[in-house]
C-alpha positions, 0 to 999 in steps of 0.5 A: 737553136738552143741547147738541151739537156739531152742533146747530141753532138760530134766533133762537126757539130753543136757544142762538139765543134768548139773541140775542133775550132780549139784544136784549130786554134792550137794548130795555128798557134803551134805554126806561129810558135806559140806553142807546140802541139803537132797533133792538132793540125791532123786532128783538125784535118781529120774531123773534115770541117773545110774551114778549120782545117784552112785555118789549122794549116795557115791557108786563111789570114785573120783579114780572110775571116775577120772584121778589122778591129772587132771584139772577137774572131779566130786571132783573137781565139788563136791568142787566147788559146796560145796563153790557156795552152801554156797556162794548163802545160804549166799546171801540169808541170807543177803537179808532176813536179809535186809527185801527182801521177795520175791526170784526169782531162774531163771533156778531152776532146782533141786534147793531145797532151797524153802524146805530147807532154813530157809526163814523169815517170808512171802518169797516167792519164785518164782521158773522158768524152763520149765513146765516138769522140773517144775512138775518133782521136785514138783511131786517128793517133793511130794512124798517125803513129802517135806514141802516148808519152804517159800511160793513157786510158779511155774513160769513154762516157758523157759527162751527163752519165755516171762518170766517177764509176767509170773513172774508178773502174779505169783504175783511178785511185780515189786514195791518191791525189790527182790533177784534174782539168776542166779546160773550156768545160764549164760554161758549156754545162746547165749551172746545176750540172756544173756544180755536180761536176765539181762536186765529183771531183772533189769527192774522188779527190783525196788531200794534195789533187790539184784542179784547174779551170777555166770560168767563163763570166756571161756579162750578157752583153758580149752576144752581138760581138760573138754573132757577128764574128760567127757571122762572118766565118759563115760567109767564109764557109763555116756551115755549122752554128756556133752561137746558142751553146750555152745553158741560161742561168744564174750559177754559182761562181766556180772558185768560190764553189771550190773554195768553199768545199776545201780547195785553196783557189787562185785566179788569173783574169784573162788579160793577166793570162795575155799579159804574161804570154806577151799577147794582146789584151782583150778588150775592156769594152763590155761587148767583147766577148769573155773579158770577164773570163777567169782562170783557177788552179786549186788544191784540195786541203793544202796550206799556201806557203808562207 
């Protein structure tokens, strides 16, 4: 089944699920030292999907889950993850670096960087999903007495409802540049709601905030190669329907959007992202899924160096 405008979900189900299968990825990613994220695993852990939980903590081997040589499956995932991970860290290392303080991570998620980045001195970040997904993570960083690194705030409401206001009564500062992270968001949301998101942004933003991005590019044609992976994770136990999670409809490419709002925009592909982390590259075949895919950090009215 598709999905709507309205609908609902947990971090067990939907659309809610990828936040846990990210998590997965980074928990496997963080045990191949790829990265290091030691909240992922208790998190995935804690959600209770049998599956992701096995393959968080190393008890699947690619070959349980899957098929030789195919386009797409949890390697492949765990790969990408393993690069957009140190992609985002990198990002937001350079803000910092450039004396940006506050964060915002729009659609957190299981994204446990307020409790594991070294932030500088007075972040603090702002951390938005839904109120269930909101007192799901910091119940469970709680318990495993987690300690945030940066001042963190809860900004719990849906994206679909008025976030900025919750965002500013928080205590966002709209007069002081942010760094902003839509990381696997956008191609989750209907095309007119991406625009209005990025639209949001850039009217709270003041001159230096930073964003970075990922852009998802539907070729159209990489649906069998996802069918068939999810396929096969089902036959292993997944008992959740990862396809269909995607709104249809042409929409307006994100960096140009960006670009054309006064953000000065740079783009990674995917396989330059791999390329520079030592990873494999995905495929060129048009069937293999997110190949198109792109990378963007962009900074609102601010000159590239010469």
């Amino acid at each position: 089944m598709g999905r709507s405008a309205n609908d609902s979900w947990d971090l067990a189900t939907s659309v809610g699920a990828t936040a846990t299968m990210v998590a997965a990825g980074r928990a496997r990613a963080t045990r191949d030292a790829l990265i290091d994220d030691p909240f992922a695993e208790p998190l995935v852990r804690a959600v209770g999907l049998d599956f992701f939980s096995r393959w968080a903590a190393g008890e699947l081997a690619s070959a349980d889950v899957d098929d030789p040589g195919a386009a797409w499956g949890m390697q492949r995932m765990t790969e990408l993850l393993a690069a957009r991970t140190r992609y985002i860290d990198a990002f937001f290392a350079e803000a910092a670096a450039a004396g940006i303080r506050q964060v915002v991570i729009l659609a957190a998620g299981l994204d446990a960087r307020g409790y594991g980045l070294a932030w500088a001195p007075g972040t603090t970040v702002f951390e938005i999903d839904q109120p269930q997904v909101i007192e799901f993570k910091t119940g469970t960083l709680t318990g495993l007495g987690a300690t945030p690194t940066a001042e963190v705030r809860n900004v719990a409401i849906d994206l679909r409802d008025d976030w900025p206001t919750a965002l500013r009564q928080a205590g966002f500062d709209t007069q002081r540049p942010a760094a902003w992270a839509a990381e696997g968001l956008l191609g989750f949301l209907p095309p007119d709601a991406q625009d209005r998101l990025l639209d949001n942004v850039t009217a709270l933003s003041a001159d230096g905030s930073r964003l970075v991005a990922e852009v998802f590019v539907n070729t159209g044609a990489s649906g069998a190669a996802l069918d068939a992976a999810t396929s096969r994770w089902r036959d292993r136990g997944l008992d959740i329907a990862l396809d269909n999670l995607s709104f249809p409809g042409d929409r307006n490419d994100a960096a140009t959007y960006l670009g054309e709002r006064g953000w000065r925009v740079d783009r990674t592909t995917l396989n330059q992202l791999l390329a520079h982390n030592g990873l494999p590259l995905q495929s060129a075949n048009p069937e293999a899924p997110f190949g198109g895919n792109y990378y963007c950090t962009a900074a609102l009215h601010e000159r590239k160096a010469d």
